[in-house]
C-alpha positions as CSV (number, residue, x, y, z in Angstrom):
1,X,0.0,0.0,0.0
2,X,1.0,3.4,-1.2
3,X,1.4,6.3,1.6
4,X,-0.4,9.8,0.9
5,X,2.3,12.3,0.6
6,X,1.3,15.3,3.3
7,X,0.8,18.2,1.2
8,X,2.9,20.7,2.8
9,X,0.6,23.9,2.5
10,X,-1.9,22.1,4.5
11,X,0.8,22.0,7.6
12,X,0.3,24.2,10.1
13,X,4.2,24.2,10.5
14,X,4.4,25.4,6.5
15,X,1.8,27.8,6.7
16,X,3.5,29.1,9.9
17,X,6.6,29.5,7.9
18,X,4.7,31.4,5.2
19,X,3.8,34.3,8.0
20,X,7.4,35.2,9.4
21,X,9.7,32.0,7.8
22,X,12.4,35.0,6.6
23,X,15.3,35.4,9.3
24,X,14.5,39.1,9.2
25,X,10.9,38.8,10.2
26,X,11.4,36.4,13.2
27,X,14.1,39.3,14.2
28,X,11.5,42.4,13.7
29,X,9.2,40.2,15.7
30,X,11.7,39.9,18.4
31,X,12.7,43.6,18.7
32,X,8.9,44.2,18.8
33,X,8.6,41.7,21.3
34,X,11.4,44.4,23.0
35,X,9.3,47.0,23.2
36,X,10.6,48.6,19.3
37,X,7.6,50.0,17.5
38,X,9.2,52.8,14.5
39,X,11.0,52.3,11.5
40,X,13.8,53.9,12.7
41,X,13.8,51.6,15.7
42,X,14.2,48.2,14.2
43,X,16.4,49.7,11.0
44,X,19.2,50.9,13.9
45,X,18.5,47.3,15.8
46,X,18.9,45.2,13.2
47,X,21.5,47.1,10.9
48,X,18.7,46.1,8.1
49,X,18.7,48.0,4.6
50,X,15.4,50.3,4.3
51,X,14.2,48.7,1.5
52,X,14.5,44.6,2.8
53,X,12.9,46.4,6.6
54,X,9.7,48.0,4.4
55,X,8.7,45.1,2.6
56,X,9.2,42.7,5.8
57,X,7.2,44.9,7.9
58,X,4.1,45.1,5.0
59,X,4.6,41.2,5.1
60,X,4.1,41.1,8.6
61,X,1.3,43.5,8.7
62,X,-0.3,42.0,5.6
63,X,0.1,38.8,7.8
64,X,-1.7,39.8,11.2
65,X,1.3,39.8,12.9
66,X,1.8,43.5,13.1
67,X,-0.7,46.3,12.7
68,X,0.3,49.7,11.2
69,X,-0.5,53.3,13.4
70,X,-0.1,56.9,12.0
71,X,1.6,58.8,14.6
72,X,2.7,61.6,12.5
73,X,1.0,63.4,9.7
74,X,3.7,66.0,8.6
75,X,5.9,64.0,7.8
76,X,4.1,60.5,7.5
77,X,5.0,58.7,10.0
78,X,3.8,54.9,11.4
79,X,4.5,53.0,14.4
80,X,4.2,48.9,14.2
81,X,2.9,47.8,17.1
82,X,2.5,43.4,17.5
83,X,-1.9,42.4,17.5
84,X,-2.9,39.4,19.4
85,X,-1.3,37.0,16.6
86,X,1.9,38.4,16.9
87,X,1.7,38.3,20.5
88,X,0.9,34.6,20.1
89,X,4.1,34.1,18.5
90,X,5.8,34.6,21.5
91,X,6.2,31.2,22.7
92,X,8.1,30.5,19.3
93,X,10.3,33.2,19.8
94,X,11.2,32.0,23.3
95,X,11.3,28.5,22.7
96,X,14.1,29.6,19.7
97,X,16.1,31.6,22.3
98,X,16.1,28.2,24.5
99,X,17.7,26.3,22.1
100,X,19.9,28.4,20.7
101,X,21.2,29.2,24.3
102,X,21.1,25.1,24.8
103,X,23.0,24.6,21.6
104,X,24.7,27.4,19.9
105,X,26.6,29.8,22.5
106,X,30.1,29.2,22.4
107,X,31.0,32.4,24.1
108,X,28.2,32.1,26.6
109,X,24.3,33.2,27.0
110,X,23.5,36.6,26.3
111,X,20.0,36.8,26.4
112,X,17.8,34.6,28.6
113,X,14.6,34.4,30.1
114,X,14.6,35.5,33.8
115,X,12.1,35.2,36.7
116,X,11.5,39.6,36.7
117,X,11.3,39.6,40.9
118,X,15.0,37.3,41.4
119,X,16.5,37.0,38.1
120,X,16.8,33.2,38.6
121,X,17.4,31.8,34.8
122,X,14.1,29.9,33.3
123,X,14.2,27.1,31.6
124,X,11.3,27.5,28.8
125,X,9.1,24.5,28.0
126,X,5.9,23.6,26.2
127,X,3.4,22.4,28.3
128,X,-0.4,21.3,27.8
129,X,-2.7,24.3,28.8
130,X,-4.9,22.1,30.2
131,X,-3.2,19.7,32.2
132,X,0.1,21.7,32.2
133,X,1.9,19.0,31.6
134,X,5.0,18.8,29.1
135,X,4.4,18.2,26.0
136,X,7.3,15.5,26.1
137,X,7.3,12.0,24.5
138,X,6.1,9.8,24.8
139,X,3.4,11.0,26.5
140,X,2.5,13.2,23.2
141,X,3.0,12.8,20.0
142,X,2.1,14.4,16.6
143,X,-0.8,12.9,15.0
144,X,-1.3,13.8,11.2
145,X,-4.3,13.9,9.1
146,X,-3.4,12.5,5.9
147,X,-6.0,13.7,3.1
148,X,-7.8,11.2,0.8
């Protein structure tokens, strides 16, 4: 018996990637993440050239990850400021840092998530909103809805 391939625009993991899959998006969403909301902002963050930081922040509006705000008329002016889907990307964002610190810091952490009132390091995981549990195997596992 033949297996279905698993048409890859019908992942939630592909159409994820679709949203903010370009390195400089993921980055714009962290400095917004930061507190960063003008052009100006993110272009002197992330050393990005005008051009590439326009058309990834129209993406990421045109995405629902970021909504666009006039805060100036004369000249026109526009703050980026994250909506609710954006803020829901947060988990990715931090889950990223977690492994990248776990993984990839051969001259130490930089950036880590703290507890705010002792600035004891966290260790991120996923966990089950309703049992909040970890979503660890084998406990949990992926289950995928092949179409016919």
């Amino acid at each position: 018996m033949q297996r279905k391939r698993f048409n890859t625009m019908t992942c939630p993991i592909a159409r994820g990637l679709d949203r903010v899959g370009e390195w400089w998006s993921i980055l714009i969403l962290r400095d917004a993440f930061a507190g960063l909301t003008r052009f100006d902002a993110f272009q002197k963050n992330l050393g990005i050239a005008p051009g590439m930081l326009t058309r990834r922040l129209n993406a990421l509006v045109e995405g629902g990850l970021l909504e666009k705000h006039r805060y100036s008329d004369k000249p026109p002016r526009d703050e980026y400021v994250l909506t609710a889907r954006g803020r829901d990307f947060r988990p990715v964002l931090l889950a990223m840092m977690s492994w990248g610190n776990r993984h990839f810091t051969p001259d130490g952490i930089r950036v880590q998530m703290v507890e705010a009132s002792t600035g004891v390091p966290a260790d991120p995981v996923l966990v089950d909103r309703r049992t909040g549990r970890p979503l660890a195997e084998p406990d949990y596992v992926v289950r995928r809805e092949i179409p016919a």
